[in-house]
Every structure is written in C-alpha cells, then in structure tokens.
C-alpha positions as MATLAB code, in Angstrom:
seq = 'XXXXXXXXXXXXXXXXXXXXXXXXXXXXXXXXXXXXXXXXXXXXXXXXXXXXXXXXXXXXXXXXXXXXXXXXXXXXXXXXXXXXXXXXXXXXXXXXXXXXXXXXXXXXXXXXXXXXXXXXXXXXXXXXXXXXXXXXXXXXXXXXXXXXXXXXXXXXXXXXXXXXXXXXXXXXXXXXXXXXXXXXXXXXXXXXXXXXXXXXXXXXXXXXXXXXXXX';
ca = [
       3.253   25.625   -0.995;
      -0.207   23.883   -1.846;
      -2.805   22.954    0.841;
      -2.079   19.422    0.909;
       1.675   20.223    2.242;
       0.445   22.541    4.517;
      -2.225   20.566    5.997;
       0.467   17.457    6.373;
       2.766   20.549    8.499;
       0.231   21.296   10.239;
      -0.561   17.864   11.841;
       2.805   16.323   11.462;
       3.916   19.128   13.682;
       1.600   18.743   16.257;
       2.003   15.017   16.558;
       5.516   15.034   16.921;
       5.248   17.108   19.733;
       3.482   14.880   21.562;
       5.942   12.520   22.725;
       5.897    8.653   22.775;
       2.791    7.730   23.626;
       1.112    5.784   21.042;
      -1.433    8.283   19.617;
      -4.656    7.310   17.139;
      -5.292   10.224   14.563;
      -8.919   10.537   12.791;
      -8.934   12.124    8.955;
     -12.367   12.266    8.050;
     -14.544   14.499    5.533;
     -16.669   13.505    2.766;
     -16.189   10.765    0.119;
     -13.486   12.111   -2.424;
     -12.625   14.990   -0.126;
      -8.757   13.443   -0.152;
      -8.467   11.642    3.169;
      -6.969    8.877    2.054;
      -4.185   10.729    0.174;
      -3.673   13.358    3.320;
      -3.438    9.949    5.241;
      -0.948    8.192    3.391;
       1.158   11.472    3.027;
       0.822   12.448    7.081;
       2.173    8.549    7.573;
       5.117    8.926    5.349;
       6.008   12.230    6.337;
       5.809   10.893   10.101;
       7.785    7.802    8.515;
      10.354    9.793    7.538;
      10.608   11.237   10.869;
      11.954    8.238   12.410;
       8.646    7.602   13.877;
       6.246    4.916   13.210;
       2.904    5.260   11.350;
       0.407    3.318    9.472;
      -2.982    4.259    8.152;
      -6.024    2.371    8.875;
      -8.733    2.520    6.088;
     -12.641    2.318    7.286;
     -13.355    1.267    3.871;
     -12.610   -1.993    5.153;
     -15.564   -2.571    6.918;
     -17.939   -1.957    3.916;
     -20.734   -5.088    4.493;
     -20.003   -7.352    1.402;
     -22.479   -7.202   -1.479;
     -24.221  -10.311   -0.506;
     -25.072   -8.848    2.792;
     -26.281   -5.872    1.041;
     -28.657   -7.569   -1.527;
     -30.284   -9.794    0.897;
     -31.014   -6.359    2.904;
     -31.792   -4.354   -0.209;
     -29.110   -2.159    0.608;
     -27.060   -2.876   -2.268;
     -28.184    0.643   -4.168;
     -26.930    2.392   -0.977;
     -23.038    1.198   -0.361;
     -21.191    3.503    0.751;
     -23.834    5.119    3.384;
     -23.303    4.542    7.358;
     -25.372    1.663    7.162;
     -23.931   -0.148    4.799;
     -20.632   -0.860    7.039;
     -20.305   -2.642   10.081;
     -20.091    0.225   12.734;
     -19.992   -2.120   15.743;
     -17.168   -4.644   14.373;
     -15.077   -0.740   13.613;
     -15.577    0.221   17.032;
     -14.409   -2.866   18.295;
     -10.982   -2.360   15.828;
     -10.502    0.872   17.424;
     -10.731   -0.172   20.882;
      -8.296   -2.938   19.790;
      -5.586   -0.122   18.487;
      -5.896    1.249   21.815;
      -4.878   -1.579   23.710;
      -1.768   -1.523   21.849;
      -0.871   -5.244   20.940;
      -0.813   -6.595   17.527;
      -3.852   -5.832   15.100;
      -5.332   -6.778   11.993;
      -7.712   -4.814   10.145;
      -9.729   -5.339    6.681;
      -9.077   -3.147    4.026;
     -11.490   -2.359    0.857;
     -10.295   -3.131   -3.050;
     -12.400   -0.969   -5.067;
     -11.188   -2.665   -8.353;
     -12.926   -5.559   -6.930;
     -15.573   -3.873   -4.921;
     -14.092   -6.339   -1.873;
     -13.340   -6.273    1.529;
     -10.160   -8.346    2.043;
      -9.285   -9.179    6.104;
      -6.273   -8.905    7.094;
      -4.222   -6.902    5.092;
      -2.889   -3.849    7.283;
      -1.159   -4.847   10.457;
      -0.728   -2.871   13.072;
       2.664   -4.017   15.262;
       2.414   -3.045   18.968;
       4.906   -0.764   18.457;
       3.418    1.490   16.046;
       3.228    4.937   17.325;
       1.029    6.939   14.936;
      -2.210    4.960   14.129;
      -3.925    7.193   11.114;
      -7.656    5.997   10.695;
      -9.075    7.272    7.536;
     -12.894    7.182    6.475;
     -16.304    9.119    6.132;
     -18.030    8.835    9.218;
     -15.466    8.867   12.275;
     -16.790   12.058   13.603;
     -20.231   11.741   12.634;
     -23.363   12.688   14.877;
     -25.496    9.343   14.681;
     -25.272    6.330   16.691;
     -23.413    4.126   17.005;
     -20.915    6.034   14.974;
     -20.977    8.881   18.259;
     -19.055    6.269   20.223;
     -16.073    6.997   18.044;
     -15.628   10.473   19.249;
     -13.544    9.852   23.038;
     -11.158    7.300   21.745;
      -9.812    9.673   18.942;
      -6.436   11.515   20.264;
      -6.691   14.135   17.067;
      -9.340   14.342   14.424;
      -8.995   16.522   11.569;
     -11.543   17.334    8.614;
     -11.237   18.012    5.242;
     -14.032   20.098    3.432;
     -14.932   20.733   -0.182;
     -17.407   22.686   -1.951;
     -20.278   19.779   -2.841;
     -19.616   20.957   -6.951;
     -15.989   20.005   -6.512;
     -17.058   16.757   -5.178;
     -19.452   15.825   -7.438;
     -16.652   16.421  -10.220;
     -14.518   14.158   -8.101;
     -17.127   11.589   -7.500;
     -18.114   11.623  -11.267;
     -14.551   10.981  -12.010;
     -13.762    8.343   -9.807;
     -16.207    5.775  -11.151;
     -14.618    7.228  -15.249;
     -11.408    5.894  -13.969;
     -13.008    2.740  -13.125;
     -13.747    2.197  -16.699;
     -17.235    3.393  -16.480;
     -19.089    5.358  -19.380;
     -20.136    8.935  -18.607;
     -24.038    8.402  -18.107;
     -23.552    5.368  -15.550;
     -20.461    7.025  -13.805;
     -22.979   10.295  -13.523;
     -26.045    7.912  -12.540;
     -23.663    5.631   -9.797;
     -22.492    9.234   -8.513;
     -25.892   11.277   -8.171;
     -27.627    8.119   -7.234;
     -25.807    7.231   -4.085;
     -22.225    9.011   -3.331;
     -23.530   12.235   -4.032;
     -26.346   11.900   -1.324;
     -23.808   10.215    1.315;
     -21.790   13.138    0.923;
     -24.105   15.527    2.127;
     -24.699   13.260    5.227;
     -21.419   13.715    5.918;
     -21.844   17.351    5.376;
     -24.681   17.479    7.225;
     -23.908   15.744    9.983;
     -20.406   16.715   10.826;
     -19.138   16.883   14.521;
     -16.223   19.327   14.962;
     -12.822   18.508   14.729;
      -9.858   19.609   16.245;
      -8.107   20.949   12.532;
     -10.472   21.370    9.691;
      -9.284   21.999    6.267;
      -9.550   23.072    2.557;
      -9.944   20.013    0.695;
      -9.287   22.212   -2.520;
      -6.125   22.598   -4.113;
      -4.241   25.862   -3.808;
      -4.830   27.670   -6.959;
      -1.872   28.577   -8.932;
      -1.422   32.341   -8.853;
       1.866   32.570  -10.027;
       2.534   34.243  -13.388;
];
C-alpha cells in the first residue's frame, strides 16, 4: 500500500467517525508537498462513502498580478503576502456558518484567480481546505488555527521538493534554466517558510512516495 492510500485511511477513518456535524479539515505542507492531490483523493474517498465533501483551494486568494506589480511584489507570488489573508479568513468563517458559499479558485495555466468557481451547498459535510499557510505561525495567518476541526501536514525532504518545484514550472512549458531560476528564485524560499514556520498538526505525514521494495 503506498503512503498516499494510507494517509487518505488514516483521515478518512477518523472523519467518518465523527458523526454529522459538518466538519472543516486543513491539508497543509509546503508548495508541491501533494496537498492538493491528498485533498482531492480524501474528498472522493469520503464521496464514495455516501458522505459529502468538497475541497477548498487557498490558491484562490493569490492577489492578482496587477496588485502585485504596483506593490513590487510580483517576484514574490506565492509567499504569505502575496494572498489576501484577511478576505481567507473571512471564507472560513463563512464555511462555518454553514449556508451556501462561494470561493475563488487559482488557474495556474493562466496564472488567474477566477471567483466563484467551487460552491459549497449548506449541506456539505466534509469541507477540505487545501493550501501552504493554514497552520502557519505569523499573523494574521495564526487566526486560522481555532476554526480548523482537523489539520494534517504533509512533509518532504526540501531536495525532493526542489525536484518537484523544478518540474512543475517544465510542465508548464518552461525551458530548464527559467523553470530552475522561477523555482530557486521564489518557491524554493517560500517553502522553507513553510518549513520553518510550521505549527503542529493533529496527523503529519510523509509526503514521499513509498519506495517499491518488492522484487
């Protein structure tokens, strides 16, 4: 069994022992560590259960690239300061009060926020909330912490990440040197924020996959 699967038992099991009440899960780690694939697969798993989930990306509150020229941020996307923390918070709060929601969520082909596009029905059980910096020790990103009802981390080694992070701007059609540059430039360095300023989490996981050691 690789690590993803077990990771996805591991939560889906203690979820669906938690009854009905509507319950708002955080999957955080660094960028490339696989949260937004353990999302998705918790969600369909849970899906599949007969009981309703949906994941919420924080990608979607990346500050658009206007916003991030005019404050010379624009070499730094992807850092906590670069999103809008407050108008996230606010989202959250609003999945807690359990009516309809809209949130944004990020196109990367683009490099676009586009509101609107995951709902979140009243009924939905399982909220999954997916992004770097939802248990992360600086303000106001600290506010996040209480309104969390499981959080769960994903780690990986920072060479493993860097061969992710290299990888993910190849498949964007990048050449090597800028898709090295745009990594070590930028993701590289928000990483090891994220690294370095981790809070715990109530599960925290290899982000690796399980080596093959069958012969």
């Amino acid at each position: 069994m690789d690590n993803l699967t077990l990771h996805i038992n591991t939560l889906a099991e203690h979820l669906l022992q938690q009854g009905s009440a509507r319950q708002i899960v955080a999957i955080t780690g660094a960028p490339a560590s696989g949260k937004t694939t353990l999302a998705a697969e918790l969600a369909r798993r849970l899906n599949a259960q007969r009981r309703s989930a949906v994941v919420v990306p924080m990608d979607g509150f990346h500050l658009d690239n206007a916003i991030l020229e005019a404050e010379g941020l624009i070499q730094r996307k992807g850092a906590p300061e670069t999103f809008d923390a407050d108008g996230f918070i606010r989202l959250v709060h609003a999945l807690r009060a359990g009516k309809d929601v809209y949130a944004p969520k990020f196109d990367r082909t683009r490099d676009i926020s586009v509101a609107g596009a995951v709902k979140v029905s009243a009924d939905v059980q399982f909220i999954i909330v997916e992004g770097n910096y939802l248990m992360f020790d600086e303000e106001p990103w600290r506010e996040l912490v209480p309104l969390w009802d499981m959080s769960a981390r994903l780690e990986v080694p920072m060479p493993e990440l860097r061969a992710r992070l290299i990888h993910r701007w190849l498949s964007l059609s990048y050449s090597s040197a800028v898709a090295t540059r745009r990594a070590e430039g930028n993701d590289i360095p928000n990483a090891q924020r994220v690294m370095d300023r981790a809070l715990p989490c109530d599960f925290t996981f290899d982000g690796q996959p399980k080596p093959n050691t069958t012969q």
